[in-house]
N, C-alpha and C positions, 0 to 999 in steps of 0.2 A: 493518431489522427482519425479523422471521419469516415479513411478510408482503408483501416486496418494495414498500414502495409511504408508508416512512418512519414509522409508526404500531406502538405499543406498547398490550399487550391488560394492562400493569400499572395497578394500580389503587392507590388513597392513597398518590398522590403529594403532596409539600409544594407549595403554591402560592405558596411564598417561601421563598427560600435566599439565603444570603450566605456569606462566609469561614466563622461561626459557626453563625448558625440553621441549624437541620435538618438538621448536616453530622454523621454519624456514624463518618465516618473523614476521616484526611486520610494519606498516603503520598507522601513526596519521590521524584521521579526523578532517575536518574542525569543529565538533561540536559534540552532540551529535544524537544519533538514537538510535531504537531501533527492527529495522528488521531484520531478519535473511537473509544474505547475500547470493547471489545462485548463481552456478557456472555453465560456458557455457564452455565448451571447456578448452581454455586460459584466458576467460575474468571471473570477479568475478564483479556481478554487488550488489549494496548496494543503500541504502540514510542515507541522516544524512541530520542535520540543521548546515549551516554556521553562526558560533556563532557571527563572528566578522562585516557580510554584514545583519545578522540576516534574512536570504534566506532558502528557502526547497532546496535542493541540489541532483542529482543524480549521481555517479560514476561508472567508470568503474577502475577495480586496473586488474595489472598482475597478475595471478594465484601463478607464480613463483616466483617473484620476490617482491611484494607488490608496484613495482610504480604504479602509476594511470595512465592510459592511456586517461581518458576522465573528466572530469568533466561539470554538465550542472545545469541551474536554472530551476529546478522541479515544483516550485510553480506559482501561478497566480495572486498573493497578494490576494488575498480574504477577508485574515485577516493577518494583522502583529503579533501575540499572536499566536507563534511559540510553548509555550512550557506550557502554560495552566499553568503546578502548575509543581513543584521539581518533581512527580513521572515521569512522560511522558512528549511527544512533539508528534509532528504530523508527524511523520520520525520513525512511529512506524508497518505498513504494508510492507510485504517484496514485492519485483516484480516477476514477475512472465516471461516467455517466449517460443514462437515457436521453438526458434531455430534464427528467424530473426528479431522478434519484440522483443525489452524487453518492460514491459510496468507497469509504476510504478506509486502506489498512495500515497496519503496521508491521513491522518485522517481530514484535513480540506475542503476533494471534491476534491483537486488538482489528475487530472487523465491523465497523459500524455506517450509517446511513442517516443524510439527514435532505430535506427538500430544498431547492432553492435557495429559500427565505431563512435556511438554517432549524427549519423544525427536525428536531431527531424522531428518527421513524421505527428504529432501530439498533441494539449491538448486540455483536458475543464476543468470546476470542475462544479461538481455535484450537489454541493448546490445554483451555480446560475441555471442549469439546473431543477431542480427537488423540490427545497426548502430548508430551510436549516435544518440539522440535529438536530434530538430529542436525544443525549445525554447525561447521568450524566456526565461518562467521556472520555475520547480520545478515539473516533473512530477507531478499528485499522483493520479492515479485507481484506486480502488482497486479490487480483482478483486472476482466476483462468484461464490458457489458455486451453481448449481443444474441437478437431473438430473445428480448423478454428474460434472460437470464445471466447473472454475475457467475464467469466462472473465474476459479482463483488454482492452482499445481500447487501443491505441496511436495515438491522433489529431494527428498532427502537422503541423510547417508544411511545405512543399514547398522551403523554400530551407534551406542551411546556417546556422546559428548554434551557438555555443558550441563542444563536443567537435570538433562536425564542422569543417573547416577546409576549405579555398578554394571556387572559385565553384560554383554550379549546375552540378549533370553530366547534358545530358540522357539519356547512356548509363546514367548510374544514376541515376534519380530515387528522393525517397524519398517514400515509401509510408507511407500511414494503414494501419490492420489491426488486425482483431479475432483475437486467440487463442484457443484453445478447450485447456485441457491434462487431464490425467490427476490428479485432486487425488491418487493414492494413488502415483507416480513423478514428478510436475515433466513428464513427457513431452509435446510437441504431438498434440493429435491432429487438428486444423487450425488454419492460417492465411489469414484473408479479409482480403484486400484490400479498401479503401474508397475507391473512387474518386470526385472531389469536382471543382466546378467554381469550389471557393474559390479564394484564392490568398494567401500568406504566414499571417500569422497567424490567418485567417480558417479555417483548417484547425485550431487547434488546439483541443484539448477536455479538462477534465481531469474532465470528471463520470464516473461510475459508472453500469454499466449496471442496465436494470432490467428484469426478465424480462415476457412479458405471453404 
């Protein structure tokens, strides 16, 4: 929320909702997701996975109304294994925004940015950038905008699983790291190491940061 710390300053709200009561819209998505959708204004930006092109997907829907006003292709193909196993898919980090940027990830590295009006400004993904991720399971944490800069934790485990194949390298170990980018280019403007005295999964994190 606006005020980093989970708390919304809206007032008369329903104190009971169902499929029916007190639903003033309802809008189908192309598939499933599982981020928590944030509201700018008039626009309500979200992601899901288009089940039927089997694409990462970004939307923009009316506040008021539920049509869509934008919809864009989020992803960077990286990997077509959209949706891992029945629990999750990779349309599981919510976006995050300035006010001018929204800028939305995925659990596969796919990390991109578009204005408003849905102009793309921006992508990379992460795992061709940096290597690919140490997770058991879907990656979900999502960036965080503040002072002019997107930051995103890559909290990982210390040994190979999934993408990454054969044993622990101690010539190349992998690394925890927090990003710091440019929300108006996609660019780094640092990479912090997190050095940790966990070990396997006891390294991994998939919370969101929260500024103090």
């Amino acid at each position: 929320g606006p005020e980093y710390d989970g708390s919304s300053k809206a007032s008369n709200l329903p104190a009971k909702f169902d499929r029916q009561q007190n639903v003033r819209w309802t809008a189908d998505m192309p598939g499933r997701g599982a981020g928590t959708p944030i509201v700018v204004g008039k626009h309500v930006f979200l992601t899901s996975i288009d089940s039927k092109r089997n694409k990462l997907v970004v939307l923009c829907v009316d506040r008021d109304t539920g049509k869509t006003h934008w919809k864009r292709d989020g992803g960077t193909d990286y990997t077509s294994d959209l949706s891992l196993h029945d629990r999750s898919n990779y349309a599981s980090p919510s976006p995050a925004t300035d006010g001018k940027h929204v800028v939305f990830f995925f659990g596969n590295g796919d990390l991109c940015c578009f204005d408003l009006d849905g102009q793309e400004l921006w992508r990379r993904n992460l795992q061709k950038d940096y290597g690919n991720f140490a997770f058991q399971w879907t990656f979900s944490s999502s960036p965080t905008i503040w002072e002019g800069k997107v930051f995103l934790p890559i909290l990982q485990r210390d040994t190979p699983v999934g993408r990454r194949s054969g044993p622990k390298d101690p010539n190349n170990p992998i690394e925890s790291f927090l990003l710091a980018l440019d929300p108006k280019t996609g660019k780094t403007l640092y990479k912090r190491n997190r050095p940790s005295d966990a070990i396997v999964e006891s390294r991994e994190s998939y919370g969101t940061l929260i500024p103090r």
